[in-house]
Structures are given as structure tokens and as C-alpha cells.
C-alpha positions in Angstrom: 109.0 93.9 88.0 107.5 92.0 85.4 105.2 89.2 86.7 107.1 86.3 84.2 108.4 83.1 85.3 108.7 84.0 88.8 111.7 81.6 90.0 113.9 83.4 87.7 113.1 86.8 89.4 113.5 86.0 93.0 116.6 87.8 93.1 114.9 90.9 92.3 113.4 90.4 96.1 116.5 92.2 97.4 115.8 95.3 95.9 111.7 95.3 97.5 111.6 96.8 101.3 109.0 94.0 102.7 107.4 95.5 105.8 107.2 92.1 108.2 105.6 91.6 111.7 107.6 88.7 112.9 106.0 88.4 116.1 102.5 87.6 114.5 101.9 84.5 113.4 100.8 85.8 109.9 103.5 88.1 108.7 102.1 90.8 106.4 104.5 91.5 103.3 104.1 94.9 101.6 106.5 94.6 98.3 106.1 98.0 96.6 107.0 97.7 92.9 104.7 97.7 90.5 102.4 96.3 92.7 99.3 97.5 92.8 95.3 97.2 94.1 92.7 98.1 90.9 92.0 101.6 92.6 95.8 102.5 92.4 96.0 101.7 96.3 98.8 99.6 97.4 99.3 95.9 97.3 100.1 93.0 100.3 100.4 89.9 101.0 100.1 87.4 103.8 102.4 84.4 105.1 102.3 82.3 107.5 105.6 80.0 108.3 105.3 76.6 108.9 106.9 73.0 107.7 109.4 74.2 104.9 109.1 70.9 102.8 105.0 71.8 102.3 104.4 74.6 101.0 100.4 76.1 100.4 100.0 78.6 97.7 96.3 80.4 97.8 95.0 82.7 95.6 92.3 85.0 97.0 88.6 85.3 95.6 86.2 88.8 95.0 84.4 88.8 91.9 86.1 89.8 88.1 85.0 92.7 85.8 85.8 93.4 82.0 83.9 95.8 81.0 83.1 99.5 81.4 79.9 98.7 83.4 80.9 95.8 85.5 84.6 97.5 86.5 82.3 100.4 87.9 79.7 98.4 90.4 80.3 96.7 93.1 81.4 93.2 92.0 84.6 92.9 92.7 87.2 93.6 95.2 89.1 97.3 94.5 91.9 97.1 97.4 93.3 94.8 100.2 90.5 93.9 102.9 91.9 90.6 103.9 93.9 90.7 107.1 94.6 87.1 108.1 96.1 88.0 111.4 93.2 90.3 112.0 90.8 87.9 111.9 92.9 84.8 114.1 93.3 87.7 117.0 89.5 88.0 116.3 88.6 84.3 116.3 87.4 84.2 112.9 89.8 82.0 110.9 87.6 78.9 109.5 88.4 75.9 107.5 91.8 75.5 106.2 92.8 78.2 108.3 92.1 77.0 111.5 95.3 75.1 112.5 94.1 73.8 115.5 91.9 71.1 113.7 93.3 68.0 113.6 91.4 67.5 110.5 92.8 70.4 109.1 95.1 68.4 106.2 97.1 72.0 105.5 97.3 72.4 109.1 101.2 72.2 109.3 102.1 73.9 105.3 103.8 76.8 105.2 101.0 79.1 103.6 101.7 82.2 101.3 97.9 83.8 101.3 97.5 85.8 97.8 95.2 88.9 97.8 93.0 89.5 95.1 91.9 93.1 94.3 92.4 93.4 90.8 89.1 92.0 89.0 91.1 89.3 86.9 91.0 86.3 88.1 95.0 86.9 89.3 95.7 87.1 85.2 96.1 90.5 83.8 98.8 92.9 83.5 96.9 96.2 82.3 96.2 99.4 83.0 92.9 99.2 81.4 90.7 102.5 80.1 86.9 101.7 80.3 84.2 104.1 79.9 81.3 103.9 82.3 77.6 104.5 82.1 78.6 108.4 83.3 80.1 108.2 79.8 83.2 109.5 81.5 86.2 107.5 81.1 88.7 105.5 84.1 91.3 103.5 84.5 91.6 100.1 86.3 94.7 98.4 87.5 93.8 95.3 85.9 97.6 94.0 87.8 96.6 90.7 89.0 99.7 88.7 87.3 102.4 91.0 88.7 100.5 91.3 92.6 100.8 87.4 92.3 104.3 86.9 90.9 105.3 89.2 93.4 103.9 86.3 96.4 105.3 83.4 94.4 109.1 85.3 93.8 108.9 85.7 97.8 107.6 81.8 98.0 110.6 80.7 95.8 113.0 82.4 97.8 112.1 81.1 101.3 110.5 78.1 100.5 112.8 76.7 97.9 112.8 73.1 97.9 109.1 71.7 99.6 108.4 67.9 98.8 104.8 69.1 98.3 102.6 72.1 96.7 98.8 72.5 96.9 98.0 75.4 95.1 94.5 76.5 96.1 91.9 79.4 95.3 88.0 79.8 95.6 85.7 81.6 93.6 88.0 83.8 91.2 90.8 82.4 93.3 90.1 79.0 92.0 91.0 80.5 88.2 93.9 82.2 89.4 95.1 78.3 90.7 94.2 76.8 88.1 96.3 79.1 85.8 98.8 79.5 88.0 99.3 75.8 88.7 101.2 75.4 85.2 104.2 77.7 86.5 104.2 76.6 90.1 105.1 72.9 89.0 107.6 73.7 86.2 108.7 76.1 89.2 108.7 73.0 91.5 110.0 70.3 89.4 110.9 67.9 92.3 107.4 68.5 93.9 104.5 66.5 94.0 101.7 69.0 93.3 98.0 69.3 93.6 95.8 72.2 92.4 92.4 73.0 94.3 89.8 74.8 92.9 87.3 75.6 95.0 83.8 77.1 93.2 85.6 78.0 90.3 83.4 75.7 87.3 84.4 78.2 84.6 80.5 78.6 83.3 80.8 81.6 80.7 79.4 82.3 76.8 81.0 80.7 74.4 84.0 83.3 73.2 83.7 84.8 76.7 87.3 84.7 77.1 88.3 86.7 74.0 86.6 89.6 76.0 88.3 89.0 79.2 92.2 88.2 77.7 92.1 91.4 75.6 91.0 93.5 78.4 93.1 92.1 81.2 96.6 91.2 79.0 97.2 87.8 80.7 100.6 87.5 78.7 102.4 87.3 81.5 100.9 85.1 83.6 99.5 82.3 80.5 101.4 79.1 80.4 102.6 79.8 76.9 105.3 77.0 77.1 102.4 74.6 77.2 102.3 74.0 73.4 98.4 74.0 73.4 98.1 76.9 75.1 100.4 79.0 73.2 98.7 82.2 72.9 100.0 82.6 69.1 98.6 79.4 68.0 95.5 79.4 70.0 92.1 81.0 69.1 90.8 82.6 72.7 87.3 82.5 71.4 87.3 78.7 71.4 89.1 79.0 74.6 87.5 77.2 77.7 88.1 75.9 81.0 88.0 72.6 80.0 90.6 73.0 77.4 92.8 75.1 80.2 92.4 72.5 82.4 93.2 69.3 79.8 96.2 71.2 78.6 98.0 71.5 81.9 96.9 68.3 83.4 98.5 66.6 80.1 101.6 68.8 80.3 102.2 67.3 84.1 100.7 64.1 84.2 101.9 63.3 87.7 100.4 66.3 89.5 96.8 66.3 90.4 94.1 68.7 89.6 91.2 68.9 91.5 87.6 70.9 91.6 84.9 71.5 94.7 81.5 72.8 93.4 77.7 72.7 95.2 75.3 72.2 92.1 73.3 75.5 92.8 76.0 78.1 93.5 74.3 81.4 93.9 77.4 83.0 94.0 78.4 81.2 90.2 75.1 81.4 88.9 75.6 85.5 89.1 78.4 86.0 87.7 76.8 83.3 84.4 74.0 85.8 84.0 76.4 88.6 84.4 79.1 87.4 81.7 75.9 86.7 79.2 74.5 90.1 80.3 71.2 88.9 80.5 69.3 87.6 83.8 67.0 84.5 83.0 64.8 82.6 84.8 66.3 80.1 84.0 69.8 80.5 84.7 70.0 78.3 87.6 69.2 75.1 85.9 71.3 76.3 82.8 74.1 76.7 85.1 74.0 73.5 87.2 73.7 71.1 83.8 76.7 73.2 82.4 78.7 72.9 85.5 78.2 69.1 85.6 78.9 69.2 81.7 82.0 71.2 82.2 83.6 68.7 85.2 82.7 65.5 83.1 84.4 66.6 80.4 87.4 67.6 82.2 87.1 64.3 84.3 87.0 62.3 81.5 90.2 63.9 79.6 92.3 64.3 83.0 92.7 61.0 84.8 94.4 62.9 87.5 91.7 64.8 88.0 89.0 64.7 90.4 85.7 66.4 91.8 83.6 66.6 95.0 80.4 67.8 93.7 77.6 68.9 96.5 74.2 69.9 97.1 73.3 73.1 98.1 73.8 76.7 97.1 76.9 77.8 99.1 79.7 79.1 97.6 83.2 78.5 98.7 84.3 75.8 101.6 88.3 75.9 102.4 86.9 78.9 103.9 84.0 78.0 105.5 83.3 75.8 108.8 81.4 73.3 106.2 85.0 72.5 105.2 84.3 69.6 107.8 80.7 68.7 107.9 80.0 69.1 103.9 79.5 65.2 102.8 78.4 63.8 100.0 77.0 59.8 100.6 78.7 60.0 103.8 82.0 61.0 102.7 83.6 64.0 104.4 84.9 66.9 101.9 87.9 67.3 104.0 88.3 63.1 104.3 88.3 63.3 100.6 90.7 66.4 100.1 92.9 64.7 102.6 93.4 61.4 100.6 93.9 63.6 97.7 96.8 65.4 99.4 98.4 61.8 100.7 99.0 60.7 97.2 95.8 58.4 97.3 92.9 58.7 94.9 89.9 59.8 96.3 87.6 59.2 93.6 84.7 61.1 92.0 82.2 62.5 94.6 78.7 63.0 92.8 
């Protein structure tokens, strides 16, 4: 199954053999297919059911690699470690996941959890040929696009009419919601819809993406209906995640689009120096001013969108128990991603 416009393929769910625990609270989903982890081992997802009329897509992060060095260390995520149910039986669901927390603003959302073991950023649709520094060659399953489609056909079938989307993502998870987010609202016309991006600033070299979109084949998961982003017209060496960003947020001006970033992320700065292939002193500082560059520009382009920007070097928070305590002149992250969620505008957090 092809991993295009996924509402129109949710019939094609009747032919997959999903293997569901129903007695867990997170039912595990293996559809089969073309599915497929970047090692050639298989492909699941996660769900777990709750109020119909909200519904909480989230893409996974582990890293990205587009080259014949970087698909061959250990940067990325090569097969399926996430097992939410696992980790509840063992205690160790934090921040959006904990449902227990009255704070929790997804608490009650039914939430299909996307696994990420394809080194794409949830894009691609390749089987890719690289050549490491063995100088033998090897293939990667850069399948991102049709693992993902394969989540949001089962989402469209069950869920089919929710009065409100969040899609959400951290680290390479936030790029796959940020691209993603384009289909999932023309998916979910009559929903109001808000995209989360969480440690996802989009700090590369200029033409960076020219590398990435030839290697990964993101055809079939790029918003091509977005006139700006048609992928005949546009130029991927100019492309950015600014211009990404502006182009959907224009194309559905009444959804919101929204970014979470501390201004030291070790995590961010490593993957900078690894996309420039160069380590620097002073990368840190480079990448901070360039983060900050990159949300103002997108701020001030997008008035539906916003950014909680915070101190420190962590990486990732709907995740993390700081999804509570993190604030910013004494304003909660998960007070502000709340008002965000009822409609409200939060504002800018600097």
C-alpha cells in the first residue's frame, strides 16, 4: 500500500491482519504490508482508545540519516523499541502519557502513537543503497511515509469524525508533524487542528534538504496540493523549515501550528554539526541564534503560530516529567499548551 492521501485508502485496512491486545489499555497494531523498520524488521504501531471526538496523532522521534556514513552509526532508530504498554505496566509513562494527571490536557484523546524507525523524519518512501566507510554497499528501508500512512489509514477508519486533532512529534517526530499536519487537516476538514512540535527547530545548511529529499523520496508523503510546495515548481535547495511551515499555516489559516524548543538543545545542536559534517566550537551559539532566527521568522509570517522557548539544554518535554514544571516567567509549558488546545491564544513564550 502506497502511503498517499491516507483517507482515501482506509478501505485497504480490510485486507491487513492487525494483531490487537484488547485487554491492554494500549493496543499494539501490527499491519504487515509494505510496512517496514530500516533493517527490514517488521513495523507496529500503538493506540490507545479514548474520547472519539479528540483524536491525538504522534509521531515518534530517533535521530535521521542520509548518507552512507550516518545510515551506518548509531544515530538513529533501526526497528520498533517503543512498547507503550510496556512501559505503563512498568510505571514509566511521563508527560502526555500519564493520564492520571489532571493537568495532562490530552489526558482523555484517543491517541494513535507512531513509531519511528526509518531515519526520515516519517518522509521517505525508498529503499535506499548507500555505501559505507567498509566501502561495501547496503540497503536502508528509508519507509517512513508508508509506516505512517499505514497509522493514519487505521486513525481514519476508527476515528472518523473527531471535533479536534493535535498532531504532535518531538525531535524527528516534530518534522514528521509538521509535514504530516498538511494531510491530517485536508483529512479532517470539519476539525479544529493544532500541530506540536516539540524540539524540532529545523537548524540545517543551507540546501540541506536537497540531500535529504533525493535520498529519502518524500513524494508520497509532501503536501504537493499546497501550491507553494509543489515539488515540480519548488527548488529543494532553497527549501527550509520556515518556508514548510509558512506554506501550510497559510494553506489552513484556522488551524494552529505550534513549536517547544530550550535554547541550548544538546540533542539539536548534534545533529547541526552532523548535517554540516563539521564539529565547531562554536556550534552551540551558532545554533541557538539560528533557532531563535528560524522561530521569529516563522512567528512573524504565521499569526497562528506560536512558541514556548526555554532555558536549558534538554531535549524533548511531552515526554518528559518537565512537561509540568518547565516555565518560562512563571508560566507553565503545559498551562500554555493547554490554552493553545482550548482555542485560546497563548502567546509567545521567550
Amino acid at each position: 500500500m502506497r502511503a498517499t492521501g491516507f483517507r482515501s485508502a482506509v478501505l485497504v485496512l480490510g485486507l491487513l491482519t492487525p494483531a490487537i491486545a484488547f485487554a491492554q489499555e494500549w493496543e499494539t497494531v501490527v499491519p504487515g504490508g509494505d510496512t517496514i523498520c530500516s533493517d527490514g524488521s517488521p513495523y507496529r504501531f500503538f493506540v490507545h482508545r479514548g474520547d472519539p471526538a479528540k483524536l491525538l496523532i504522534e509521531f515518534e522521534g530517533g535521530g535521521a540519516c542520509w548518507s552512507g556514513t550516518t545510515c551506518e552509526a548509531e544515530v538513529y532508530n533501526k526497528t520498533v523499541t517503543t512498547d507503550p504498554e510496556a512501559a505503563r505496566r512498568a510505571g514509566q509513562l511521563q508527560g502526555i502519557y500519564d493520564r492520571s494527571n489532571p493537568a495532562n490536557p490530552l489526558k482523555d484523546f484517543t491517541h494513535v502513537y507512531i513509531p519511528y524507525c526509518t531515519g526520515d523524519l516519517h518522509w521517505g518512501n525508498a529503499a535506499a543503497t548507500y555505501t559505507g566507510l567498509s566501502g561495501q554497499p547496503y540497503v536502508i528501508q528509508h519507509k517512513g511515509a508508508t509506516n505512517a500512512a499505514t497509522a493514519l489509514n487505521w486513525a481514519g477508519a476508527n476515528v472518523p469524525a473527531p471535533s479536534q486533532v493535535v498532531v504532535a512529534g518531538c525531535s524527528a517526530g516534530g518534522y514528521g508533524a509538521a509535514l504530516w499536519s498538511a494531510k491530517v487537516a485536508r483529512a479532517y476538514p470539519g476539525a479544529r487542528m493544532v500541530e506540536i512540535a516539540d524540539s524540532a527547530a529545523g537548524v540545517v545548511p543551507e540546501g540541506f534538504f536537497a540531500t535529504t529529499l533525493k535520498s529519502w523520496n518524500v513524494a508520497d508523503a509532501w503536501p504537493a496540493f499546497i501550491p507553494d510546495l509543489d515539488l515540480a515548481r519548488v527548488d529543494p535547495a532553497t527549501l527550509s523549515l520556515p518556508k514548510l511551515y509558512t506554506s501550510v499555516a497559510t494553506f489552513f489559516p484556522t488551524a494552529s501550528f505550534s513549536q517547544f524548543n530550550t535554547r541550548t538543545d544538546t540533542v539539536q545542536i548534534f545533529f547541526y554539526a552532523l548535517s554540516k559534517g563539521s564539529i565547531s566550537t562554536t556550534d552551540a551559539v551558532d545554533w541557538s541564534a539560528k533557532m531563535v532566527a528560524n522561530v521569529e521568522q516563522i512567528s512573524a509570517e504565521n499569526p497562528n503560530f506560536r512558541a514556548y522557548l526555554a532555558p536549558g539544554t534538554e531535549h524533548c518535554i511531552i515526554n518528559r516529567p518537565s512537561f509540568y514544571t518547565q516555565a518560562v516567567g512563571g508560566r507553565k509549558f503545559s498551562d500554555w499548551l493547554t490554552t493553545l488546545l482550548s482555542g485560546t491564544d497563548p502567546g509567545q513564550v521567550r
